[in-house]
C-alpha positions as CSV (number, residue, x, y, z in Angstrom):
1,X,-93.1,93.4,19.1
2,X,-92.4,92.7,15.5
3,X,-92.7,89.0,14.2
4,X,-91.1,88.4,11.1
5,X,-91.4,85.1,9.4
6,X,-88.6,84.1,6.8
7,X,-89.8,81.4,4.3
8,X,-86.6,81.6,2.2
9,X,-84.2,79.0,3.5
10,X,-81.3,81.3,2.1
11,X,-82.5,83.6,4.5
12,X,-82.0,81.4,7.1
13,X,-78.8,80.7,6.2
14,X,-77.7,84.0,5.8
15,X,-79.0,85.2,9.8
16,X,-77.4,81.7,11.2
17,X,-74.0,82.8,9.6
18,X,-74.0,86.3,10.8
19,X,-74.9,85.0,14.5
20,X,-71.5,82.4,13.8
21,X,-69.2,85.4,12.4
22,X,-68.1,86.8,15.8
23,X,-67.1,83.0,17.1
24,X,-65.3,82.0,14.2
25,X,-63.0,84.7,14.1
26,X,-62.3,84.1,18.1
27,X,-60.9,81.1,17.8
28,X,-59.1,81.8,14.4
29,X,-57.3,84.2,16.7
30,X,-56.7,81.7,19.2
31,X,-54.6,79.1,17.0
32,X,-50.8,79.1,16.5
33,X,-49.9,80.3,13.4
34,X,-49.2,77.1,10.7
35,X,-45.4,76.3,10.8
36,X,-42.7,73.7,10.5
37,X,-42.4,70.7,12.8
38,X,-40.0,70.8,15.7
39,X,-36.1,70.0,15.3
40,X,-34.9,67.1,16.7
41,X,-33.3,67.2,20.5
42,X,-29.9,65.7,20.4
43,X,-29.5,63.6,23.9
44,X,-26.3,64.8,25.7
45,X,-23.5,62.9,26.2
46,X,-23.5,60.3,28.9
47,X,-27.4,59.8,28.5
48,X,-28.9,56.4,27.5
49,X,-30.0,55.7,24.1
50,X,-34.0,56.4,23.4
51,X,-35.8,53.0,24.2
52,X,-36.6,50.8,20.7
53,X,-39.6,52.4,19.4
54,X,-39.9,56.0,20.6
55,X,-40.4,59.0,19.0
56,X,-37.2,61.9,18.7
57,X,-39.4,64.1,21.6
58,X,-42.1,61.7,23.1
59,X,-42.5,59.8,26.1
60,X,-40.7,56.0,25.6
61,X,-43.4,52.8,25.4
62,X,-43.3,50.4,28.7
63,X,-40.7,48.3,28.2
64,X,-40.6,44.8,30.5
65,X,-37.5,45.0,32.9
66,X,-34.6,42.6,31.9
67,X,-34.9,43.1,28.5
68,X,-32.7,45.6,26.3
69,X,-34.1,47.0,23.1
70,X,-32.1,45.4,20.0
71,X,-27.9,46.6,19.8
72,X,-28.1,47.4,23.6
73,X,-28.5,43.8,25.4
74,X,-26.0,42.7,27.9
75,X,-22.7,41.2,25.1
76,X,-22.0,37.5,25.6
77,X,-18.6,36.6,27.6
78,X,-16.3,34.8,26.5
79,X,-14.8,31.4,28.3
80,X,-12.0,33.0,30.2
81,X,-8.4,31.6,28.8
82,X,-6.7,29.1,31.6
83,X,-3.2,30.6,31.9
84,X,-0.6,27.5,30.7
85,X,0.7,25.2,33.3
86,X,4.2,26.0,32.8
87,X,6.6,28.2,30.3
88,X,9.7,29.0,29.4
89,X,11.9,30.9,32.2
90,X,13.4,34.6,30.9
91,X,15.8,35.8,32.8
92,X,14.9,39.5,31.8
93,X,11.4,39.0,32.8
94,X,10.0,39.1,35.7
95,X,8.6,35.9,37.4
96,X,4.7,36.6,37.0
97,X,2.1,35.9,39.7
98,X,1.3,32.5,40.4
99,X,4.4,30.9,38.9
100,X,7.3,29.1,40.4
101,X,11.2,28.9,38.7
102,X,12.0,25.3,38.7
103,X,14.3,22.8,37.1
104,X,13.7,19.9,34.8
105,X,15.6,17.5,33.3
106,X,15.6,17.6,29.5
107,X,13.7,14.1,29.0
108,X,13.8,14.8,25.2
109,X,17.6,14.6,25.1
110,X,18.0,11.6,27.8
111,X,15.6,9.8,25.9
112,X,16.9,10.4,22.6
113,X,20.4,9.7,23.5
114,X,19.8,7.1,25.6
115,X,18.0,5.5,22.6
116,X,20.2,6.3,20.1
117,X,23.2,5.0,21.8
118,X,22.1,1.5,23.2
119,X,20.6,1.0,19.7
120,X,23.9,1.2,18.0
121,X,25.7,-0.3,20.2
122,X,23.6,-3.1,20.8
123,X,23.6,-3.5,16.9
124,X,27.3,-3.1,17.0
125,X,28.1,-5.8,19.6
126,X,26.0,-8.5,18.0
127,X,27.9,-7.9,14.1
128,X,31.5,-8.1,16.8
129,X,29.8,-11.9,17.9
130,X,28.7,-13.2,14.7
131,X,32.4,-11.7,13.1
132,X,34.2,-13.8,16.6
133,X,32.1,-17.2,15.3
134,X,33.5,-16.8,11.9
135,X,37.2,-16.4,13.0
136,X,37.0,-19.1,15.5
137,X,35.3,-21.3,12.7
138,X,38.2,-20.0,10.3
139,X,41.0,-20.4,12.4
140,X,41.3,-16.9,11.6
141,X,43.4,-14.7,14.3
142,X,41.4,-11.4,13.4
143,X,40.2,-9.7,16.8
144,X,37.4,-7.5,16.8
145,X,37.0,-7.2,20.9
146,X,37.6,-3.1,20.4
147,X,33.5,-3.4,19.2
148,X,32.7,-4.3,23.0
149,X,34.1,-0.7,23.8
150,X,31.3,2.1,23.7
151,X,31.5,4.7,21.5
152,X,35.6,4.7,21.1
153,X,35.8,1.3,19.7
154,X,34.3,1.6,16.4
155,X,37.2,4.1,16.0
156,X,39.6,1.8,17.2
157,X,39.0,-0.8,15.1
158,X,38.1,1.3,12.0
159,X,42.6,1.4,12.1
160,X,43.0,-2.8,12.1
161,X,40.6,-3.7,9.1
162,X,40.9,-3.3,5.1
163,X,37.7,-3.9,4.3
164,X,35.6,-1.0,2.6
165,X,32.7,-2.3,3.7
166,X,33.6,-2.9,7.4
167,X,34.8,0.7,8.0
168,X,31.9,2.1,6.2
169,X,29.7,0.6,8.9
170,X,32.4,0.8,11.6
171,X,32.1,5.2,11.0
172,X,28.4,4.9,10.7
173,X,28.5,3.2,13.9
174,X,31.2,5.0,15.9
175,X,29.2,8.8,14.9
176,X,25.8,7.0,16.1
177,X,27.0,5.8,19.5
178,X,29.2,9.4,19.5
179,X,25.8,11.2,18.7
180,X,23.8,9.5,21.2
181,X,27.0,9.6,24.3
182,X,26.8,13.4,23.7
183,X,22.9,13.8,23.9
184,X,22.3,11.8,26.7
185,X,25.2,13.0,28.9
186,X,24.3,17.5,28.1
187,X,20.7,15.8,29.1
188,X,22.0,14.8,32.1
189,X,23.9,17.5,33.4
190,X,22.2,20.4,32.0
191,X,18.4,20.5,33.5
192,X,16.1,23.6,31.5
193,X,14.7,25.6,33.9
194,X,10.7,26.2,33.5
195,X,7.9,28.9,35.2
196,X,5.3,26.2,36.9
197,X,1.9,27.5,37.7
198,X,1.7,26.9,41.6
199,X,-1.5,24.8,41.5
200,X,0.8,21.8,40.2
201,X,3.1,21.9,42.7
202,X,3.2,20.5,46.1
203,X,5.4,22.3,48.4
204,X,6.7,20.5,51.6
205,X,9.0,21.2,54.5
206,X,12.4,19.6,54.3
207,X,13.7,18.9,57.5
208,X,17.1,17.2,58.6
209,X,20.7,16.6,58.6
210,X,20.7,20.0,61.1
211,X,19.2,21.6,57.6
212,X,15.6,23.3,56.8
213,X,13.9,24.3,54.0
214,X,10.9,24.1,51.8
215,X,11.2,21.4,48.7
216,X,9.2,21.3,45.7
217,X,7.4,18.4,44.6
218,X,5.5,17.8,41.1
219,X,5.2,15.6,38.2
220,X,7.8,16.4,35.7
């Protein structure tokens, strides 16, 4: 047996790294040689998007259920539009779903003509009055009983009087009352026909007079 006893630390050194050698070189063989990091994996089409926060090739973080990650959250509705309650009737369009063809009087015109007309008149009839108190107060024979007569008598009388100023109003008056006779009568006799949503009608059975059908009922 041979005891040897090193008092030189480099010594020690030296016999500690020769006893390491045959390890290091082990595990140098063992490691994957130094290279460049992984490329990133494109998802295929039709997959989800990567949760908010994940790496390109690791597992997703725990996400709480209900809640998107930001650009992928459930998009706000809008109100939906209420289709109108009636429109305009096109006779090269088909009726749509849930409407009904009806007719309508053209209130606008009645209204307009109606209006029109009694207002001239009215006017028209009262200057024929006042001119009757004159003559009568004159002794005057003039007649002016043709302004009584709706729309034609303003015409009439336009032919029996000299005066500038009455047959300027007399033609101002006989176009007003013409004007209003003409709206109000095409209002009249010529209803507009309308698409009515279905929800403000009220249909009812008609029965009677050896007749049947169904009537529609709504607030024109």
């Amino acid at each position: 047996m041979i005891s040897t006893t090193l008092r030189s630390p480099w010594g020690v050194l030296a016999i500690v790294m020769a006893l390491q050698a045959p390890r290091l070189a082990r595990a140098e063989d063992q490691a994957p040689p130094p290279g460049p990091p992984p490329p990133y994996q494109v998802p295929p089409p039709g997959s989800s998007p990567p949760a908010y926060g994940a790496q390109a090739n690791g597992p997703a973080p725990y996400a709480p259920p209900g809640y998107g990650p930001p650009g992928y959250g459930p998009q706000p509705y809008g109100a939906p539009s209420e289709a109108p309650e009636e429109m305009d009737f096109d006779e090269t369009q088909p009726i749509p779903p849930g409407y009904t063809k009806v007719s309508r009087a053209r209130k606008g015109l009645i209204i307009g003509g109606a209006v029109t007309l009694g207002a001239v008149y009215l006017t028209t009839t009262f200057i024929a009055a006042i001119a009757d108190d004159i003559n009568k107060a004159d002794g005057s024979n003039a007649d002016v009983s043709a302004l009584y007569i709706p729309v034609v008598g303003p015409f009439v009388e336009l032919g029996q009087t000299n005066s500038s100023v009455a047959r300027f109003y007399l033609t101002l008056s006989g176009l007003g009352q013409t004007a209003g006779a003409i709206m109000l009568i095409y209002g009249l006799t010529s209803p507009k026909t309308l698409l009515v949503r279905n929800d403000q009608l009220t249909f009812a059975p008609m029965i009677g007079n050896g007749a049947s059908g169904l009537s529609v009922v709504g607030s024109f």
